[in-house]
C-alpha positions as CSV (number, residue, x, y, z in Angstrom):
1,X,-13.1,9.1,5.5
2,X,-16.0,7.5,3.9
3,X,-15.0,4.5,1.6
4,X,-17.3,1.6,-0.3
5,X,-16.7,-1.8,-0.8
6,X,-15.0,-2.5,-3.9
7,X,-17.3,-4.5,-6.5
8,X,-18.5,-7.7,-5.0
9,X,-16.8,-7.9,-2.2
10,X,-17.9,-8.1,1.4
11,X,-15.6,-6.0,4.2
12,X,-16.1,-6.8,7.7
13,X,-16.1,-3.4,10.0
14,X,-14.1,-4.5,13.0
15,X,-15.7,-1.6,15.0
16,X,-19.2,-2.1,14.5
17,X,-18.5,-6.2,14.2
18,X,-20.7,-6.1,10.9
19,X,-20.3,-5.7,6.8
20,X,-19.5,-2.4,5.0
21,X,-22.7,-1.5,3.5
22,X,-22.6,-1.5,-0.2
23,X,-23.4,2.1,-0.1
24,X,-20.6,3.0,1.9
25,X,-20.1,4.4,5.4
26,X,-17.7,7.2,7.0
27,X,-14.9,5.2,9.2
28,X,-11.9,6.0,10.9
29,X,-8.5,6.1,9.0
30,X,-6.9,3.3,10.9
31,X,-4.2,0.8,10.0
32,X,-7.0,-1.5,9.6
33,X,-8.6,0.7,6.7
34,X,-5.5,1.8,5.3
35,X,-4.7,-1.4,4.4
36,X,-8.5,-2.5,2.8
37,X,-7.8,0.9,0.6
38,X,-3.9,-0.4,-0.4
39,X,-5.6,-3.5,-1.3
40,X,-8.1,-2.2,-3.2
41,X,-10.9,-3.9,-0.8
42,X,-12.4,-0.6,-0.8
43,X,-12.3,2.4,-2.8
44,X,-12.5,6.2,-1.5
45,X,-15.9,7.6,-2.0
46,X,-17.9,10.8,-1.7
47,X,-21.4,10.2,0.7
48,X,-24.8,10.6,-1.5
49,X,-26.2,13.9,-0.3
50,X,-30.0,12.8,2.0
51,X,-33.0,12.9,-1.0
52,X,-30.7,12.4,-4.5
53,X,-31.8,9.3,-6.1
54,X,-29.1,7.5,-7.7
């Protein structure tokens, strides 16, 4: 699943023992993540395709 932090926050990745990058990374649905998304910590997000400028 690939999921952003939500607007100004910061979301420690337990795994790599280091912050969500703002634009977003693919993780492992986990208790851990379920709970940042039922929170609203982070949102559920689709990757930037390589070369498209945002």
């Amino acid at each position: 699943m690939f999921v952003k932090p939500a607007d100004g926050l910061k979301i420690l990745d337990p795994l790599r023992r280091d912050y969500l990058p703002a634009e977003g990374r693919t993780v492992t649905l986990d208790t851990y993540w379920r709970r940042r998304l039922a929170d609203g910590d982070v949102v559920e997000a689709t990757p930037d395709k390589p070369g498209k400028k945002a």
